[in-house]
N, CA, C and O of each residue as an XYZ file, in Angstrom:
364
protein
N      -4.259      4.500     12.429
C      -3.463      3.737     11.516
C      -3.878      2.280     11.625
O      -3.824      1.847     12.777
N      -4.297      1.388     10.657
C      -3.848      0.107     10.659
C      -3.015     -0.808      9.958
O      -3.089     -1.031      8.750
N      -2.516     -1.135     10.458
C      -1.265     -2.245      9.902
C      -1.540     -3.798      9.090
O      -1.692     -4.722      9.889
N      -1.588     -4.028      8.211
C      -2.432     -5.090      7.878
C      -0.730     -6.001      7.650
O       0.292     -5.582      7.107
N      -0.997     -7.297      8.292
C      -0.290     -7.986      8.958
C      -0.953     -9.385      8.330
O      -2.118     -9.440      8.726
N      -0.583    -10.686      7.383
C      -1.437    -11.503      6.691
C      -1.332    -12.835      7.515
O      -0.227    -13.329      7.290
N      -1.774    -13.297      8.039
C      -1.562    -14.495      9.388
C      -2.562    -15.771      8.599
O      -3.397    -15.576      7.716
N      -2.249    -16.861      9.113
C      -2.694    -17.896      8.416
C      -4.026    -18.204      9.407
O      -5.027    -18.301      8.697
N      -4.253    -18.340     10.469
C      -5.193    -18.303     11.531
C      -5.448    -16.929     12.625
O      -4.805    -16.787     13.665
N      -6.453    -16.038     12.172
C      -6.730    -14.826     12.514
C      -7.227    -14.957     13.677
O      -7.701    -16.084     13.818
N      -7.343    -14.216     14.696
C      -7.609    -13.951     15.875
C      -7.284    -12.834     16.793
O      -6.087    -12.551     16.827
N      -8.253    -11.972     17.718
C      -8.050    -10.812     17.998
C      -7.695    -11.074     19.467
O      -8.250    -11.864     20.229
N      -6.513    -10.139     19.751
C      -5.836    -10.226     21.090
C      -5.563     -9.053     21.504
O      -4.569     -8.535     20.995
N      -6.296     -8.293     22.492
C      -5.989     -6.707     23.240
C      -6.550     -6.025     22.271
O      -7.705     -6.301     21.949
N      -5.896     -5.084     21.670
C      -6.101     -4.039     20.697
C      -6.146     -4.318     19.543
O      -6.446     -3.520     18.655
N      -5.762     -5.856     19.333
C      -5.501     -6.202     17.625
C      -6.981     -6.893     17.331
O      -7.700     -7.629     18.007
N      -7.088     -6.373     16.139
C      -8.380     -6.929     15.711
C      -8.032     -7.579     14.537
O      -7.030     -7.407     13.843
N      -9.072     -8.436     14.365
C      -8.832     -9.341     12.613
C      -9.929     -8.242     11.761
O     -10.911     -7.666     12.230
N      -9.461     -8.194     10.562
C      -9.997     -7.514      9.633
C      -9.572     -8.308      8.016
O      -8.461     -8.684      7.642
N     -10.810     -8.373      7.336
C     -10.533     -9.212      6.248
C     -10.531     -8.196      4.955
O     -11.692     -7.917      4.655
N      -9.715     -7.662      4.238
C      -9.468     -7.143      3.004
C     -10.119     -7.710      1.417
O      -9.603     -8.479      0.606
N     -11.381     -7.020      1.376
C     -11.840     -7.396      0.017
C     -10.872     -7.651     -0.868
O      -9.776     -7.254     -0.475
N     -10.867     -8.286     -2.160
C     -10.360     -8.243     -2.824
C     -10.587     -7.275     -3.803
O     -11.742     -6.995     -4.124
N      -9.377     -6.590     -4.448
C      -9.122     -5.609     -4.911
C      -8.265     -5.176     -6.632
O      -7.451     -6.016     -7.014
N      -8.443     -4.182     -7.360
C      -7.417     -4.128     -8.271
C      -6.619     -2.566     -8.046
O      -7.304     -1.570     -7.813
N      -5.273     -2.496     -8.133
C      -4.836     -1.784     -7.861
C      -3.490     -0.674     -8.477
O      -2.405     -0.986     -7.987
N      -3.438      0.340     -9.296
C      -2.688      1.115     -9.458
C      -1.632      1.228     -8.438
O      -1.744      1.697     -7.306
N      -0.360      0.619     -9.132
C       0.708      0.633     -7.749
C       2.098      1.208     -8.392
O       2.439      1.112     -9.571
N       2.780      1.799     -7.376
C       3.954      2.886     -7.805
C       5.037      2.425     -6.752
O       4.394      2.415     -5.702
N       6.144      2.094     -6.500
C       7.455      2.197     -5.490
C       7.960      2.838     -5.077
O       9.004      3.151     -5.650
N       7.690      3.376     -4.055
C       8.935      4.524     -3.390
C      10.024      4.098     -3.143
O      10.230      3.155     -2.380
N      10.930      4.761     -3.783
C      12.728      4.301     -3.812
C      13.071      4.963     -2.453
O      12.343      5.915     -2.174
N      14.181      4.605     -1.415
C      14.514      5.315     -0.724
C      13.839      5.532      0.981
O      13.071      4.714      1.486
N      14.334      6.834      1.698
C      13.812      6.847      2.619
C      12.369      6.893      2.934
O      11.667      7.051      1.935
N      11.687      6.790      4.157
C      10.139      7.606      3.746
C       9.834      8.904      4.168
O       8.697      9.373      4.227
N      11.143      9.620      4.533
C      10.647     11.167      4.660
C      10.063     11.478      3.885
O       9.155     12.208      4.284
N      10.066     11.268      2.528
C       9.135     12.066      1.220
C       8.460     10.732      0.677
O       8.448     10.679     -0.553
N       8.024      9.889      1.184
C       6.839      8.736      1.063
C       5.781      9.461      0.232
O       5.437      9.244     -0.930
N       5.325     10.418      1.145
C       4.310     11.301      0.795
C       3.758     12.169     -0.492
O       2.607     12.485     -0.792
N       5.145     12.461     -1.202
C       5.292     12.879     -2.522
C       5.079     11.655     -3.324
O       4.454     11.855     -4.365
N       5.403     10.582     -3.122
C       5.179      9.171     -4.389
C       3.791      9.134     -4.014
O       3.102      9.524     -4.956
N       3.006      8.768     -2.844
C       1.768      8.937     -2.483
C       0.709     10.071     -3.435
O      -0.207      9.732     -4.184
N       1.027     11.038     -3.223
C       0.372     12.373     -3.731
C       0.261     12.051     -5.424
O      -0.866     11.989     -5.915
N       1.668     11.818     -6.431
C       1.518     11.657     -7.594
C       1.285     10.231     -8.016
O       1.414      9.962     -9.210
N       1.032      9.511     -7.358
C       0.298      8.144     -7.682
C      -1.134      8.607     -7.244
O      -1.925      8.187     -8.088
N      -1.763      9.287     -6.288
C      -2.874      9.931     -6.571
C      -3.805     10.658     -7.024
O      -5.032     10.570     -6.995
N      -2.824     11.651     -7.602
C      -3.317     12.404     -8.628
C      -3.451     11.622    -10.085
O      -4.486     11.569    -10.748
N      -2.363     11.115    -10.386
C      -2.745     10.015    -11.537
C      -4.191      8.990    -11.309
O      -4.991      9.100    -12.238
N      -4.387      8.529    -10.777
C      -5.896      8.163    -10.299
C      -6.555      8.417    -10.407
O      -7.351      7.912    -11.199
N      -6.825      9.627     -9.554
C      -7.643     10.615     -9.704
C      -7.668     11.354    -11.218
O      -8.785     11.719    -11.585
N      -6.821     11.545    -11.903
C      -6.634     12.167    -13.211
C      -6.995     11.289    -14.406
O      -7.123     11.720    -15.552
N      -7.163      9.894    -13.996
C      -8.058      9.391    -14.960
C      -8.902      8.587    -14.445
O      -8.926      7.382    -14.694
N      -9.633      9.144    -13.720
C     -11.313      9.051    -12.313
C     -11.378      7.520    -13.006
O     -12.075      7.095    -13.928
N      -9.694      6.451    -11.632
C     -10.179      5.532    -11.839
C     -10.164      5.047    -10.046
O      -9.739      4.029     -9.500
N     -10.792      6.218     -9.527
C     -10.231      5.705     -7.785
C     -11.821      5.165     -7.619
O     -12.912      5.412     -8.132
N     -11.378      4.450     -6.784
C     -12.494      3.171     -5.849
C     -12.504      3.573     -4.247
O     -11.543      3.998     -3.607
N     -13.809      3.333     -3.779
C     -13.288      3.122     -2.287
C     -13.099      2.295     -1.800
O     -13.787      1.278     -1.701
N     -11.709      2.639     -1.207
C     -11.279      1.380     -0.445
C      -9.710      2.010      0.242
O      -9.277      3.107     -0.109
N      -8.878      0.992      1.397
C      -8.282      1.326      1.932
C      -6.800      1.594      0.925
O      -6.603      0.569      0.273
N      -5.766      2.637      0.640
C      -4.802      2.271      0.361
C      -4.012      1.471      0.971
O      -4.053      1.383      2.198
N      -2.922      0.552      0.022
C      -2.095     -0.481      0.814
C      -0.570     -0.049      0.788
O      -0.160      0.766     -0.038
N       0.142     -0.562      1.614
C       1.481      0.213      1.602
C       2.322     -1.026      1.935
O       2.363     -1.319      3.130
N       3.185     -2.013      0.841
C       3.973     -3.228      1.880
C       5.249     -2.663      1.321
O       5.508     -2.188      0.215
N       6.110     -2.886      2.612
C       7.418     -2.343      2.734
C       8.187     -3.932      2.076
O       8.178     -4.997      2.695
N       8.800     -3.712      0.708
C       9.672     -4.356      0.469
C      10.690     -4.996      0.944
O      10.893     -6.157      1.300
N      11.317     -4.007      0.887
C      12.604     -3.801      1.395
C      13.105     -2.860      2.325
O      13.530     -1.919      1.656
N      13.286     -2.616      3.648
C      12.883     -1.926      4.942
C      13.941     -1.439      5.863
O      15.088     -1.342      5.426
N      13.667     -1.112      7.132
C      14.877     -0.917      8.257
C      15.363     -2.190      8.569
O      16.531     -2.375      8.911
N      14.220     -3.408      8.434
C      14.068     -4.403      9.232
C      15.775     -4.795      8.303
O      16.827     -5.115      8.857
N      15.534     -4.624      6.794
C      16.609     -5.827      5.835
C      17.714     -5.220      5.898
O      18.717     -5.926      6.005
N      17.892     -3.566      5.848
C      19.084     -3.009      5.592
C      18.879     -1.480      6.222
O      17.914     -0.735      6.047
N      19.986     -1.259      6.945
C      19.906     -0.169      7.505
C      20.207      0.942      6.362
O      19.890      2.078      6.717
N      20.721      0.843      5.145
C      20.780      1.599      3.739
C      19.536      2.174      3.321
O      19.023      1.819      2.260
N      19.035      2.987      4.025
C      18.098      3.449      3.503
C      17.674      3.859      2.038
O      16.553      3.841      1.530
N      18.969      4.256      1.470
C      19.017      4.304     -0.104
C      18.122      2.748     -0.803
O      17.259      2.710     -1.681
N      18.598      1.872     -0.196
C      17.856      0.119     -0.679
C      16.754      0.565     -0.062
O      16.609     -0.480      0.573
N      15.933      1.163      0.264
C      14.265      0.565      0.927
C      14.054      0.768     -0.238
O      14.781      1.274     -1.093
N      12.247      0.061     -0.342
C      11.523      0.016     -1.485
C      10.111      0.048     -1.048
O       9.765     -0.903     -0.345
N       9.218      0.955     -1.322
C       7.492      0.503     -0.644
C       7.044      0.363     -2.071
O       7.472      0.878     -3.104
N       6.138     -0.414     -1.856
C       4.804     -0.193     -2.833
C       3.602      0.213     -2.632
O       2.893     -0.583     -2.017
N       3.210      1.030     -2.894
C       2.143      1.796     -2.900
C       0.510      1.177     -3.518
O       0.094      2.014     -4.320
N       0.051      0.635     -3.454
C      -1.304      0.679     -3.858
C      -2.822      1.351     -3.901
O      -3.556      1.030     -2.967
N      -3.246      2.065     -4.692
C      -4.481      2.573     -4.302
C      -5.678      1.428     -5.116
O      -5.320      0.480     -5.814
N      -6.847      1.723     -4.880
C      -7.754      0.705     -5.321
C      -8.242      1.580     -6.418
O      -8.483      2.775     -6.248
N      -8.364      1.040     -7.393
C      -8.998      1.435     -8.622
C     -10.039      0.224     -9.200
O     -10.257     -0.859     -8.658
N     -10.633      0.757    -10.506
C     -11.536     -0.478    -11.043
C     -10.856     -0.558    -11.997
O      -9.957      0.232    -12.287
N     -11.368     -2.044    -12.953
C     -10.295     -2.469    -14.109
C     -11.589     -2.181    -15.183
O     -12.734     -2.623    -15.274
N     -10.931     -1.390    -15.796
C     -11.181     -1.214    -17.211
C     -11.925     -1.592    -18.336
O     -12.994     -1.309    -18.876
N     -10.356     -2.805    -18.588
C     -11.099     -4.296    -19.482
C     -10.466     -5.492    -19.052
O      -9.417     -5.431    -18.412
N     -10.921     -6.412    -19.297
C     -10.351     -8.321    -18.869
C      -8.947     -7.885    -19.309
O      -8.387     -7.242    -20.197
N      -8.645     -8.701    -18.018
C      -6.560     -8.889    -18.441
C      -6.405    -10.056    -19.583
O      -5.290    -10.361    -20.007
């Protein structure tokens, strides 16, 4: 697993390493809720991707919105999901 963590001055300490994230465009979806079934928003945000062969390689991204950390309501969490895709046409 890695945790990508965005720090203003990078530097590697024990086990943590710096790693720099290309820049990217990305097909992104929210998982409402707990993350026992994370995995299901995962899967059909992938297949959509994949279903219109626009996947890239590259790492998926996952930032927790809204978390354990903000509210123990698990009903309120929120992730966003990102996979890397290519763009199309100019925004």
């Amino acid at each position: 697993m890695v945790v990508y963590r965005p720090v203003r001055r990078p530097r590697p300490s024990g086990r943590i390493e710096v790693v720099e994230l290309p820049a990217a465009e990305f097909a992104v979806a929210v998982h409402r809720g707990p993350h026992d079934d994370i995995d299901v928003t995962n899967g059909r945000l992938g297949a959509w991707v994949v279903g219109h062969a626009l996947a890239v390689d590259g790492p998926i991204r996952e930032t927790y919105l809204v978390g354990p950390r903000d509210t123990e309501v698990s009903a309120r969490w929120r992730t966003e999901i990102g996979w890397p895709v290519f763009r199309l046409s100019a925004a």
